[in-house]
mmCIF file of the N, C-alpha and C atoms, coordinates in Angstrom:
data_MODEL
# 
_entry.id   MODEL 
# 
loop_
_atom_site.group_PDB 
_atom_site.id 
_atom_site.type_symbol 
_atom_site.label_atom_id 
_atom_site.label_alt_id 
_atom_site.label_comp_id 
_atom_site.label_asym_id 
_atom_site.label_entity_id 
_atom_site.label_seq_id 
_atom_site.pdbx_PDB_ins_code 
_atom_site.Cartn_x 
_atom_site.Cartn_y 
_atom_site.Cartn_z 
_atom_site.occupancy 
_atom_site.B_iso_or_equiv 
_atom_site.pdbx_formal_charge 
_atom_site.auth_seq_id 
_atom_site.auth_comp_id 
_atom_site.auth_asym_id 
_atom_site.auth_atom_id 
_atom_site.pdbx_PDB_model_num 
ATOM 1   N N  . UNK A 1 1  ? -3.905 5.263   13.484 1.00 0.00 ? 1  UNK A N  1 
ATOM 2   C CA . UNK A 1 1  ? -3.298 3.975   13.683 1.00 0.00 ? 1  UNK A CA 1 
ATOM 3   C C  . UNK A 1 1  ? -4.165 3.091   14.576 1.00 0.00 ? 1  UNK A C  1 
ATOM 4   N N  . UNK A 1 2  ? -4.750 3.743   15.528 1.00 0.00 ? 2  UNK A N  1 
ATOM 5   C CA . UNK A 1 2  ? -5.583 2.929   16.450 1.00 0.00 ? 2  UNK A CA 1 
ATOM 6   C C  . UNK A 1 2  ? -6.921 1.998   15.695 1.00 0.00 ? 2  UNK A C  1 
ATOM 7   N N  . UNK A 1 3  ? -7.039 2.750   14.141 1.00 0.00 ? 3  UNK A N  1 
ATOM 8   C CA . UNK A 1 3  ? -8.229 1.877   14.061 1.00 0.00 ? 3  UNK A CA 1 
ATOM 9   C C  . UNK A 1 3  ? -7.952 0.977   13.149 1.00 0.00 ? 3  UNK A C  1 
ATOM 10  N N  . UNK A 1 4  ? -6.688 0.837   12.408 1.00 0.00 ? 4  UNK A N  1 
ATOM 11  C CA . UNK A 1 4  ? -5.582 -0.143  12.112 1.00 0.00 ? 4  UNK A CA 1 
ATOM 12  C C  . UNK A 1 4  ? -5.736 -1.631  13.003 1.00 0.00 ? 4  UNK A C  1 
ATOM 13  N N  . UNK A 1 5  ? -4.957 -0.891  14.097 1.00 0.00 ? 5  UNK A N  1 
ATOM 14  C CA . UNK A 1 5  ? -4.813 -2.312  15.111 1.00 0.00 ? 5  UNK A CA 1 
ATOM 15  C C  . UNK A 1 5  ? -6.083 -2.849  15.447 1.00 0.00 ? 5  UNK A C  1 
ATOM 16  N N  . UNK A 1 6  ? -7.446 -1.781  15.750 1.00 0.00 ? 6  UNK A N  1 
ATOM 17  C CA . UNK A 1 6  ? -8.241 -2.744  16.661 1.00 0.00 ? 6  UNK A CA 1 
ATOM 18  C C  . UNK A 1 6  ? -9.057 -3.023  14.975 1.00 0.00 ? 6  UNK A C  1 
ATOM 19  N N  . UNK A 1 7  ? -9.121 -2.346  14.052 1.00 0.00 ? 7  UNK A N  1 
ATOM 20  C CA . UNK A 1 7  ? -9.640 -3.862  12.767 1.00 0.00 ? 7  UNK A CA 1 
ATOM 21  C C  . UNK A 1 7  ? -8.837 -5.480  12.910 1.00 0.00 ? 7  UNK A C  1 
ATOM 22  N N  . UNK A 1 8  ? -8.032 -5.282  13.728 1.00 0.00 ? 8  UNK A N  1 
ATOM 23  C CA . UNK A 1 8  ? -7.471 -6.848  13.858 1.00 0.00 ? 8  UNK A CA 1 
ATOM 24  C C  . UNK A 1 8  ? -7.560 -7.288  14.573 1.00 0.00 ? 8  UNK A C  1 
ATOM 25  N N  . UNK A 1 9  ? -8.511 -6.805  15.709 1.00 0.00 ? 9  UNK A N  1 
ATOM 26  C CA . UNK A 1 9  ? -8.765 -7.194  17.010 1.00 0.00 ? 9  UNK A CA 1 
ATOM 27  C C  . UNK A 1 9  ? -7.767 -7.080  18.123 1.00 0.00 ? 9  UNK A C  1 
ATOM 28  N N  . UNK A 1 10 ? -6.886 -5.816  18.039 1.00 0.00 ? 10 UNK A N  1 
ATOM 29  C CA . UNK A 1 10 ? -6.020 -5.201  18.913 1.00 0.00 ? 10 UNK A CA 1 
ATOM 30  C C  . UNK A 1 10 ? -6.534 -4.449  19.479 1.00 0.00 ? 10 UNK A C  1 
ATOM 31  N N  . UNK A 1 11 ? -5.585 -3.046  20.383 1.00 0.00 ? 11 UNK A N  1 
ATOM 32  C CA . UNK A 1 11 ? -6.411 -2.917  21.092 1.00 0.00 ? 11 UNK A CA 1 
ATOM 33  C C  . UNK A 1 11 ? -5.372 -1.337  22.043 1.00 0.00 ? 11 UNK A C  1 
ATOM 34  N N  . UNK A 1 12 ? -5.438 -0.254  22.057 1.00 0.00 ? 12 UNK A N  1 
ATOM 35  C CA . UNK A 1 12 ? -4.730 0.175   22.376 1.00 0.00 ? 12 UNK A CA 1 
ATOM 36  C C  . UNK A 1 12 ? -5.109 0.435   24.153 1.00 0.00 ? 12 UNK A C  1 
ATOM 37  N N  . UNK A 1 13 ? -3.809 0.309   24.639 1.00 0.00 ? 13 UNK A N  1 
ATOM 38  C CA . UNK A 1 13 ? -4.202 0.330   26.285 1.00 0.00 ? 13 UNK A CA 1 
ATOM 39  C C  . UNK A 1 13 ? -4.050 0.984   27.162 1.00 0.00 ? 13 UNK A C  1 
ATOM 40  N N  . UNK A 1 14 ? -2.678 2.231   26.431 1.00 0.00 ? 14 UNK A N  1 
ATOM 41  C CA . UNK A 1 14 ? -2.816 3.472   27.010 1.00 0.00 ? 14 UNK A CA 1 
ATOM 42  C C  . UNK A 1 14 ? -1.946 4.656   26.278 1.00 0.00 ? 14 UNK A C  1 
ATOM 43  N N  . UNK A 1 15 ? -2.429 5.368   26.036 1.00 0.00 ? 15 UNK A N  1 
ATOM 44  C CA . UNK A 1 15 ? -1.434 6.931   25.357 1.00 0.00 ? 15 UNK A CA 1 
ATOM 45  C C  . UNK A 1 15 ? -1.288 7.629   25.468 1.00 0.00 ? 15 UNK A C  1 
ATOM 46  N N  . UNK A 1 16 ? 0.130  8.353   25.626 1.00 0.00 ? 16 UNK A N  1 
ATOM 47  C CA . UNK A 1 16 ? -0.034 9.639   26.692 1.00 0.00 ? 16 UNK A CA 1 
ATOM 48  C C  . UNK A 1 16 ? 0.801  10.514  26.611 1.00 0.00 ? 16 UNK A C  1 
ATOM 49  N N  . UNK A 1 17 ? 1.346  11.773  27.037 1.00 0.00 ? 17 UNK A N  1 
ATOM 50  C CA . UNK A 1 17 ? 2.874  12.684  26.243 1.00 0.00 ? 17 UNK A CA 1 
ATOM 51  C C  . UNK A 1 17 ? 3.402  12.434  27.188 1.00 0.00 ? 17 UNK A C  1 
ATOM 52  N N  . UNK A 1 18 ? 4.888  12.703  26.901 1.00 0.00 ? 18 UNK A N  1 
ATOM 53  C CA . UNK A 1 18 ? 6.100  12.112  27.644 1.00 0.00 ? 18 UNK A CA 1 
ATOM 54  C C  . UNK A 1 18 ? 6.065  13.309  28.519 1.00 0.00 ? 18 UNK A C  1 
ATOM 55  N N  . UNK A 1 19 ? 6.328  13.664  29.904 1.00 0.00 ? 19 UNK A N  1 
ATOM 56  C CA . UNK A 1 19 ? 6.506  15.027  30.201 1.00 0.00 ? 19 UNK A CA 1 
ATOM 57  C C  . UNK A 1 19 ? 8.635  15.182  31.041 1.00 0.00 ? 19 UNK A C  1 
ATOM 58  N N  . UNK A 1 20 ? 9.041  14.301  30.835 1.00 0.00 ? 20 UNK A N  1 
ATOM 59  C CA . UNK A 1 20 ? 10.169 13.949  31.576 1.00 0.00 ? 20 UNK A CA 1 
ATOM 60  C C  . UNK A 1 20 ? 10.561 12.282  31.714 1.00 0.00 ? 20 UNK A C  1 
ATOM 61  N N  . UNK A 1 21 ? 11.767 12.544  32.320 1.00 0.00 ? 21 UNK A N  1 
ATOM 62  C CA . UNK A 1 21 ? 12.178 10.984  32.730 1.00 0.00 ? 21 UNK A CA 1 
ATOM 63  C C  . UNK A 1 21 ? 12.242 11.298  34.056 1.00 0.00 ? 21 UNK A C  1 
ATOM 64  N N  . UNK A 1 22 ? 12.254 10.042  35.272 1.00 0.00 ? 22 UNK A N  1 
ATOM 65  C CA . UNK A 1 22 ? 12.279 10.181  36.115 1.00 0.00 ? 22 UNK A CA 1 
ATOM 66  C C  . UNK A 1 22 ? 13.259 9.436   36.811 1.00 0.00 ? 22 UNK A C  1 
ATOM 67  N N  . UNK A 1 23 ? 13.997 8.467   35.593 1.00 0.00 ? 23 UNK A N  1 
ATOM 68  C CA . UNK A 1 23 ? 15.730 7.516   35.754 1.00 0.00 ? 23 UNK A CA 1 
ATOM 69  C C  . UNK A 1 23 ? 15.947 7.742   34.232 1.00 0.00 ? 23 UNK A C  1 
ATOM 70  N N  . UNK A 1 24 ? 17.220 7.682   34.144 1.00 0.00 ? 24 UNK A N  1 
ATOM 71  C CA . UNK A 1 24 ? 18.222 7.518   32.967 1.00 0.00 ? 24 UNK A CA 1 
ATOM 72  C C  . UNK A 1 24 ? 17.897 8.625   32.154 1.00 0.00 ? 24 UNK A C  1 
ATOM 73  N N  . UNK A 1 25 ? 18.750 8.573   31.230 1.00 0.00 ? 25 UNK A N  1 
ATOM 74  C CA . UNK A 1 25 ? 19.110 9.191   30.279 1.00 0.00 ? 25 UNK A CA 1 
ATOM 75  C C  . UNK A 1 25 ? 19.086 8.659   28.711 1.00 0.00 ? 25 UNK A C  1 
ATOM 76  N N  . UNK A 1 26 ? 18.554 9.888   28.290 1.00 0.00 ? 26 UNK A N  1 
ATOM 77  C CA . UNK A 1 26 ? 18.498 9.521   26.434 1.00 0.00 ? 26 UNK A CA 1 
ATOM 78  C C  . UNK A 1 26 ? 19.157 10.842  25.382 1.00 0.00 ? 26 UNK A C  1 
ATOM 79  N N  . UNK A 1 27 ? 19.366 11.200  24.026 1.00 0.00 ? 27 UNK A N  1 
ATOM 80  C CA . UNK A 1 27 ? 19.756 12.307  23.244 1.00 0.00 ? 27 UNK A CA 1 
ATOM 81  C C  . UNK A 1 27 ? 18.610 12.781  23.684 1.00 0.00 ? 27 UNK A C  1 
ATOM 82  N N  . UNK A 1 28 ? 17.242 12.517  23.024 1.00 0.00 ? 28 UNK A N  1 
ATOM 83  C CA . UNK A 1 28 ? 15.799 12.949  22.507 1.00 0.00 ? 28 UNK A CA 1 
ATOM 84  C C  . UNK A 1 28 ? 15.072 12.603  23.375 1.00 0.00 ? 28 UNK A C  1 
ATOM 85  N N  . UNK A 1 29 ? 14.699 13.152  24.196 1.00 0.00 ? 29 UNK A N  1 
ATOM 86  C CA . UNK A 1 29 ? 12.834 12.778  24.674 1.00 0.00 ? 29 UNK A CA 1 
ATOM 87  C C  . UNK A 1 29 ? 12.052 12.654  24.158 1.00 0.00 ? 29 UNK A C  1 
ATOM 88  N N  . UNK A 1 30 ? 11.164 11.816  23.998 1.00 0.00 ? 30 UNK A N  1 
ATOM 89  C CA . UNK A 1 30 ? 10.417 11.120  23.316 1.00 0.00 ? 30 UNK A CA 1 
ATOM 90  C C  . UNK A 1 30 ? 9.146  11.771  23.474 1.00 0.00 ? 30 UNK A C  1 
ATOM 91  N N  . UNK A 1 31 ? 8.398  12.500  22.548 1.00 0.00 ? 31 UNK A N  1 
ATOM 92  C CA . UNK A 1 31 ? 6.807  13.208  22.735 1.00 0.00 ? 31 UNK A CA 1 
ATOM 93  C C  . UNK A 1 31 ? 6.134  12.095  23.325 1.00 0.00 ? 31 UNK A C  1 
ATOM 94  N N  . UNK A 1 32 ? 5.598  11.284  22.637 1.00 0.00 ? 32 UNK A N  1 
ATOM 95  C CA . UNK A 1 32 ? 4.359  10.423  23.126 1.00 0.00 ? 32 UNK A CA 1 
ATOM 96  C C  . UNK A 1 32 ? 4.653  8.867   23.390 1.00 0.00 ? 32 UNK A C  1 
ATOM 97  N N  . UNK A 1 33 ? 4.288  8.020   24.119 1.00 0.00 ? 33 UNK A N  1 
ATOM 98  C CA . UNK A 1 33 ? 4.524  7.011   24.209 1.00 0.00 ? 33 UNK A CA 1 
ATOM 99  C C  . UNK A 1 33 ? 2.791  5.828   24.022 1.00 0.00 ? 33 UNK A C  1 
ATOM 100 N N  . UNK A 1 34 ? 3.161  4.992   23.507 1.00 0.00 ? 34 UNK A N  1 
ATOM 101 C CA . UNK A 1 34 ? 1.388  4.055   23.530 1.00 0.00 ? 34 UNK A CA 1 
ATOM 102 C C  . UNK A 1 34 ? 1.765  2.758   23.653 1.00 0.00 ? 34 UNK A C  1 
ATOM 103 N N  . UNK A 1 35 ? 1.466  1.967   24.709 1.00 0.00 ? 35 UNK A N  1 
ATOM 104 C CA . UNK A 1 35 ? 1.268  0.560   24.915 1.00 0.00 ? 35 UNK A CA 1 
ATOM 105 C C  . UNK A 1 35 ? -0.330 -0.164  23.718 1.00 0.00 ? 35 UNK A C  1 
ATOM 106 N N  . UNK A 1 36 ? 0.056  -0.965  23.188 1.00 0.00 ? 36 UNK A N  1 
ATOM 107 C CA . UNK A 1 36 ? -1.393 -1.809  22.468 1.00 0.00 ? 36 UNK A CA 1 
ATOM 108 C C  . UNK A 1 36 ? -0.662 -3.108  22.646 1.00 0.00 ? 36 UNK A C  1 
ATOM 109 N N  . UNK A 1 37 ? -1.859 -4.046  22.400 1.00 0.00 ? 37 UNK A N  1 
ATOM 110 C CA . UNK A 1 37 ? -2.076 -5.459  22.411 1.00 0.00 ? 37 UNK A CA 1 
ATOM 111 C C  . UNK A 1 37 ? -2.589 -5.898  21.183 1.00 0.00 ? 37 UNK A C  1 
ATOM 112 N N  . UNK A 1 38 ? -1.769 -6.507  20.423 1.00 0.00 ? 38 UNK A N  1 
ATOM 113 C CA . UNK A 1 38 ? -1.807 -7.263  19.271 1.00 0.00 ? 38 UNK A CA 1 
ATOM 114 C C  . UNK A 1 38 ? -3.394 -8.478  20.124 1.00 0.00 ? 38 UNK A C  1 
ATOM 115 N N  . UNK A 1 39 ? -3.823 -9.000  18.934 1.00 0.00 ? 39 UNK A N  1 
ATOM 116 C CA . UNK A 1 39 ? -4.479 -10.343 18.829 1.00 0.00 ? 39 UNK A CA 1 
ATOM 117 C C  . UNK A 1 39 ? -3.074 -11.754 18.701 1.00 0.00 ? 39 UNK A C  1 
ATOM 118 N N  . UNK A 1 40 ? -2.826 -11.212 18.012 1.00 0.00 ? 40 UNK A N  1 
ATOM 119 C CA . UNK A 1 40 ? -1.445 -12.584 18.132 1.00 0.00 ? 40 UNK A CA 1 
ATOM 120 C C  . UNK A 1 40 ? -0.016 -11.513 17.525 1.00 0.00 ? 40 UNK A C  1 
ATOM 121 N N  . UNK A 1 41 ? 0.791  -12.256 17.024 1.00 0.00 ? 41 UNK A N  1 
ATOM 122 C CA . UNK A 1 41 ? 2.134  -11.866 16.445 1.00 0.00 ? 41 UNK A CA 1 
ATOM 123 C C  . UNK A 1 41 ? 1.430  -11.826 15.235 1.00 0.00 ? 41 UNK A C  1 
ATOM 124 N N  . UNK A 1 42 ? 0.848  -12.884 14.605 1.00 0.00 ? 42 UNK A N  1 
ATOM 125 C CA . UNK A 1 42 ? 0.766  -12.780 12.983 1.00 0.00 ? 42 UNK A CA 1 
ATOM 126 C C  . UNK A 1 42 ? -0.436 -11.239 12.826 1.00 0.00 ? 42 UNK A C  1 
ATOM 127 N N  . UNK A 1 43 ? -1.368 -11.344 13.999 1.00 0.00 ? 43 UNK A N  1 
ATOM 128 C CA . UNK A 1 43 ? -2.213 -9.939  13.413 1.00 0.00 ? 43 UNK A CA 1 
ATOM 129 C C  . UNK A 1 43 ? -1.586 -8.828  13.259 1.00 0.00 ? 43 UNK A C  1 
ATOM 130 N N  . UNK A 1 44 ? -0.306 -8.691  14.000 1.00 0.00 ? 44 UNK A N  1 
ATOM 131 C CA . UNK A 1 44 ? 0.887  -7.737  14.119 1.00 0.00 ? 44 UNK A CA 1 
ATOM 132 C C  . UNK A 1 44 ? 1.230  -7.926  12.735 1.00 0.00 ? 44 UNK A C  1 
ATOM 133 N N  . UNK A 1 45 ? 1.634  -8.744  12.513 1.00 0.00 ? 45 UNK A N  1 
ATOM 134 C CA . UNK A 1 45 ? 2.533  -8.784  11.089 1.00 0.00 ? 45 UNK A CA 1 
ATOM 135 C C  . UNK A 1 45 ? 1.925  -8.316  9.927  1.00 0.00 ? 45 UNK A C  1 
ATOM 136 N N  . UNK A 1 46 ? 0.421  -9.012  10.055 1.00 0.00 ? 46 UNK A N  1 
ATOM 137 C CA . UNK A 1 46 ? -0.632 -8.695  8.838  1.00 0.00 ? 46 UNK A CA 1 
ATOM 138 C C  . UNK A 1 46 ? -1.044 -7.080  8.449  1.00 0.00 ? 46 UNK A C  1 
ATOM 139 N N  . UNK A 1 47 ? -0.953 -6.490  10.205 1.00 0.00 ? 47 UNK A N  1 
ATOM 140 C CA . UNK A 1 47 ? -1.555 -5.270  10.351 1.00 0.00 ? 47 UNK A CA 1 
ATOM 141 C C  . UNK A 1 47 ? -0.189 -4.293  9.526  1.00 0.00 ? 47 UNK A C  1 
ATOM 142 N N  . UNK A 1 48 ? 1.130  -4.927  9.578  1.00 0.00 ? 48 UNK A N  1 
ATOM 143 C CA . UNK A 1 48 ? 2.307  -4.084  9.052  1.00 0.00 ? 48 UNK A CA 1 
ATOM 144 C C  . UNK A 1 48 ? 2.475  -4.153  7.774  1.00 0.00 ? 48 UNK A C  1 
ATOM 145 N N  . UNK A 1 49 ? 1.724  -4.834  6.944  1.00 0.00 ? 49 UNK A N  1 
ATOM 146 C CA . UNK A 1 49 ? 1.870  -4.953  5.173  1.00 0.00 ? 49 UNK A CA 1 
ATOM 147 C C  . UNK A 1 49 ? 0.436  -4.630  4.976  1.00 0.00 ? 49 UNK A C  1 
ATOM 148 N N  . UNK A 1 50 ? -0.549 -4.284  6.145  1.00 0.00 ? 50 UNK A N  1 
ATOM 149 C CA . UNK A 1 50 ? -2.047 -4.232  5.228  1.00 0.00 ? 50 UNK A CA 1 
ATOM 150 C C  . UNK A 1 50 ? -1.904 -3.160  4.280  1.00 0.00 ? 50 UNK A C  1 
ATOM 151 N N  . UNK A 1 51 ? -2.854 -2.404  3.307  1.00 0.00 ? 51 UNK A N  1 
ATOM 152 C CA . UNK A 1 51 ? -3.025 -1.419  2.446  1.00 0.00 ? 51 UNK A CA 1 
ATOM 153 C C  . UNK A 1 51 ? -3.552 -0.135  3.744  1.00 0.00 ? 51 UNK A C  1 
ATOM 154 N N  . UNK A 1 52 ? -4.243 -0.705  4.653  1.00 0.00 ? 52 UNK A N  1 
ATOM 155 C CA . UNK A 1 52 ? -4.683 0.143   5.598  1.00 0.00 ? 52 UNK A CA 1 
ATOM 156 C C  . UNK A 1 52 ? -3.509 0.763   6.012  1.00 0.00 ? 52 UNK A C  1 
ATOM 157 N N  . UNK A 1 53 ? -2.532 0.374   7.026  1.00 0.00 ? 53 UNK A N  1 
ATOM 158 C CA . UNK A 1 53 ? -1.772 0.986   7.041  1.00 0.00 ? 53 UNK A CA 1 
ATOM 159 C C  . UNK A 1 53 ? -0.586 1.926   6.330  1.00 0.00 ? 53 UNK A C  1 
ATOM 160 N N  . UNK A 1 54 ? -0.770 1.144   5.247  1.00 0.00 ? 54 UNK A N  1 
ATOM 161 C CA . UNK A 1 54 ? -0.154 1.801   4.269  1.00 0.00 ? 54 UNK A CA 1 
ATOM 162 C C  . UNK A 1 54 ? -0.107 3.756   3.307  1.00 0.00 ? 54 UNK A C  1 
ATOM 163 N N  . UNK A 1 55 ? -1.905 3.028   3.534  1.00 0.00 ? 55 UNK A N  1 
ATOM 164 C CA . UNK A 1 55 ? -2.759 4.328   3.351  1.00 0.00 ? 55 UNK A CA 1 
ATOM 165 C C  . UNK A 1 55 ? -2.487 6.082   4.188  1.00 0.00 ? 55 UNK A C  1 
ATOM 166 N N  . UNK A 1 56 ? -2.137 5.228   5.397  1.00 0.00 ? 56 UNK A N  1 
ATOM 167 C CA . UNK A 1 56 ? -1.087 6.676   6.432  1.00 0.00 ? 56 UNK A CA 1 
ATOM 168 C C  . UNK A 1 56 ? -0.352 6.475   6.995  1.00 0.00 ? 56 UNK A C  1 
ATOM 169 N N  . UNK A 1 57 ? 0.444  5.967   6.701  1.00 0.00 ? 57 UNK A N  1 
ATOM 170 C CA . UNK A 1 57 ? 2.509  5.425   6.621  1.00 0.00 ? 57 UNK A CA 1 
ATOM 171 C C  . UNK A 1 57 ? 2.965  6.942   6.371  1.00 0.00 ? 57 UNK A C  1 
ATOM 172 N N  . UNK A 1 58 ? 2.419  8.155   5.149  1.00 0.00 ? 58 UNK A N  1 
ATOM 173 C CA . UNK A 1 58 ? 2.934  9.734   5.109  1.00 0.00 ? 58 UNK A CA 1 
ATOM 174 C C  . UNK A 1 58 ? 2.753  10.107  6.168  1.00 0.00 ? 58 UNK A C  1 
ATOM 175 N N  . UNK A 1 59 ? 1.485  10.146  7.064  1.00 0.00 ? 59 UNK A N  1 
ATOM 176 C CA . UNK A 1 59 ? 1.331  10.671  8.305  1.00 0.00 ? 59 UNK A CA 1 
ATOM 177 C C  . UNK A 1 59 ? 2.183  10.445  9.445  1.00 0.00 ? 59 UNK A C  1 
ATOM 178 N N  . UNK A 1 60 ? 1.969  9.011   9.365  1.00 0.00 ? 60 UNK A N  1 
ATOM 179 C CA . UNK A 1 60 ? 3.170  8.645   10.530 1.00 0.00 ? 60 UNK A CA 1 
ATOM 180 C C  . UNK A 1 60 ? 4.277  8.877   10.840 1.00 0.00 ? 60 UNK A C  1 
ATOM 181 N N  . UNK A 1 61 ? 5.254  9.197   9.068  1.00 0.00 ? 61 UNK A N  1 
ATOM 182 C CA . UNK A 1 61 ? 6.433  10.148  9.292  1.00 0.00 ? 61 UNK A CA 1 
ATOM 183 C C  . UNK A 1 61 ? 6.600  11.059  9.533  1.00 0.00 ? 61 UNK A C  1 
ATOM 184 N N  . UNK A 1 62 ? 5.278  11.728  8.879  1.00 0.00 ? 62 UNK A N  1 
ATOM 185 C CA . UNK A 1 62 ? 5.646  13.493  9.551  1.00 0.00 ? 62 UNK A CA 1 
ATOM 186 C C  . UNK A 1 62 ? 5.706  13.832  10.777 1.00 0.00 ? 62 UNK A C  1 
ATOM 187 N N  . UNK A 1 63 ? 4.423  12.881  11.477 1.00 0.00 ? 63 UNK A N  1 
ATOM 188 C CA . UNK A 1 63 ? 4.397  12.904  12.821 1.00 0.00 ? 63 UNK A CA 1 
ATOM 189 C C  . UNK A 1 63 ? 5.436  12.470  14.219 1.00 0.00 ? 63 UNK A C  1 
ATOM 190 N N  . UNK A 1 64 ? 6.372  11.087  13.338 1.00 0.00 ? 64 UNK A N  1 
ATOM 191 C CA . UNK A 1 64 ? 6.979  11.322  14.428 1.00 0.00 ? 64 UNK A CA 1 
ATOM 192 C C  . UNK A 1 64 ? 8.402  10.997  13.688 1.00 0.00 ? 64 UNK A C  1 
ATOM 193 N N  . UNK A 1 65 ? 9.335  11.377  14.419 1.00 0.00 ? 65 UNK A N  1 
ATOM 194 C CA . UNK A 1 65 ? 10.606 11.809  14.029 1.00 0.00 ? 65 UNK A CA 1 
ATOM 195 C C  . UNK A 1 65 ? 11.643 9.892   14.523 1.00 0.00 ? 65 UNK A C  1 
ATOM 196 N N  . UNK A 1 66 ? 10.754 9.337   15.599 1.00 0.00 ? 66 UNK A N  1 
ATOM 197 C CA . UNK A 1 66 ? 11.614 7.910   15.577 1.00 0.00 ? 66 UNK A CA 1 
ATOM 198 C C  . UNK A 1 66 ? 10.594 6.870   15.796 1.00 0.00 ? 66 UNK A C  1 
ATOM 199 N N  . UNK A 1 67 ? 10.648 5.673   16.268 1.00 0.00 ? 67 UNK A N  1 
ATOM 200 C CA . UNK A 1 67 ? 9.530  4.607   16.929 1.00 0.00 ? 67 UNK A CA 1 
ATOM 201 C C  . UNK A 1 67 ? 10.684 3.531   16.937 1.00 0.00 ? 67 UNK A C  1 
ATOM 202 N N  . UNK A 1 68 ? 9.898  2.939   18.338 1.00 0.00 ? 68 UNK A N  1 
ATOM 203 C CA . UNK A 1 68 ? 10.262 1.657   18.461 1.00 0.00 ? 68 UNK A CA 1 
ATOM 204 C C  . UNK A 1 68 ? 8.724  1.046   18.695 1.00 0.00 ? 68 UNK A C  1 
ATOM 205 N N  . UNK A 1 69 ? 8.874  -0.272  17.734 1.00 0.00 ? 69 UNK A N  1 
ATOM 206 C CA . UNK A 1 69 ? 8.100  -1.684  18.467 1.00 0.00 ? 69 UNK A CA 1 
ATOM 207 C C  . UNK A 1 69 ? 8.609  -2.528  19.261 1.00 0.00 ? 69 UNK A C  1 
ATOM 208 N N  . UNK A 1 70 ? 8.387  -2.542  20.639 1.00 0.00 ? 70 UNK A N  1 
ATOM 209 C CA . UNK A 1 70 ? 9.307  -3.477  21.481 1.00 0.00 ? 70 UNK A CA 1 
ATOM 210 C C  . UNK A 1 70 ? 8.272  -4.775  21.795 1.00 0.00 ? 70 UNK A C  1 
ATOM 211 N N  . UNK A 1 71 ? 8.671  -5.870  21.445 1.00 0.00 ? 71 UNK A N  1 
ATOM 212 C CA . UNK A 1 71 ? 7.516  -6.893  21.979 1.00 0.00 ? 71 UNK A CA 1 
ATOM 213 C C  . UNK A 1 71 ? 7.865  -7.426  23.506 1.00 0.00 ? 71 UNK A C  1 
ATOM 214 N N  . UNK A 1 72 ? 6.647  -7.464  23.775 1.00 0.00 ? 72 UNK A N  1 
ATOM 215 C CA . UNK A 1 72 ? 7.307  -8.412  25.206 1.00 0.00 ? 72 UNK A CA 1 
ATOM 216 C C  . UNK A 1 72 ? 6.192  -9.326  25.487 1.00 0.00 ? 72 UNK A C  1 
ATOM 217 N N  . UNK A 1 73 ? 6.753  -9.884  26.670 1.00 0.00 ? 73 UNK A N  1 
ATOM 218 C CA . UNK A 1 73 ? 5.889  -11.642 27.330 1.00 0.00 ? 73 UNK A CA 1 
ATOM 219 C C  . UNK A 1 73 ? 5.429  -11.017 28.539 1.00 0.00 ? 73 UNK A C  1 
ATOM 220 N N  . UNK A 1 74 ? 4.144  -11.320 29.092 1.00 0.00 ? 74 UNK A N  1 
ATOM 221 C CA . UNK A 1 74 ? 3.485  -11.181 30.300 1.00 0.00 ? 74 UNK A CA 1 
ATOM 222 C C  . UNK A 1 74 ? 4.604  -12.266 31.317 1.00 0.00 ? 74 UNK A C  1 
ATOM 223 N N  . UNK A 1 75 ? 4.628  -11.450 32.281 1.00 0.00 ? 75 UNK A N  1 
ATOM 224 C CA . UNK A 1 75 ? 5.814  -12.603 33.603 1.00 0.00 ? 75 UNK A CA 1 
ATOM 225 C C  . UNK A 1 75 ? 4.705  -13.108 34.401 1.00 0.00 ? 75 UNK A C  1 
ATOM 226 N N  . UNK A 1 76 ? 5.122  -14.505 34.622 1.00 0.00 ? 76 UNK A N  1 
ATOM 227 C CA . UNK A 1 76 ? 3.646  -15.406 35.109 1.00 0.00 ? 76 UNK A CA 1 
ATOM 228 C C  . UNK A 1 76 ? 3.947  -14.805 36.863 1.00 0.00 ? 76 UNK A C  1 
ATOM 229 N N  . UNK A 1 77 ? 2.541  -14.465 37.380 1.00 0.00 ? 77 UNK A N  1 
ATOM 230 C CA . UNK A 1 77 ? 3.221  -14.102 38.697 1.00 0.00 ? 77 UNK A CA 1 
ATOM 231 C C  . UNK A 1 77 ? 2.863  -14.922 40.149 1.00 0.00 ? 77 UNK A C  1 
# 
């Protein structure tokens, strides 16, 4: 997936296994977690219908059992 995003000039920024929580509560702990940086929203969008990704969309299910994409805004500080 990483070479997905950065063909669009994304960019992954950190990835790592979950080993615990350290507040709250969930059903499932989550194996791995990865922060990336889109180039814009639309390279996001483009990167989610390319054929590239498409190509290991099988992988991605086997591999993981849920996902979230959460977007967010930098807080001006």
């Amino acid at each position: 997936m990483s070479k997905v995003v950065e063909g669009r000039g994304g960019r992954v920024i950190y990835s790592g296994d979950v080993t615990g929580l350290l507040l709250g509560e969930v059903g499932d702990l989550w194996d791995m977690v990865a922060l990336v940086e889109y180039a814009s929203q639309a390279a996001f969008m483009e990167q989610m219908s390319s054929p590239d990704r498409a190509s290991i969309e099988r992988h991605r299910h086997a591999g993981l059992a849920g996902q979230l994409n959460i977007r967010t805004k930098l807080r001006p500080t």
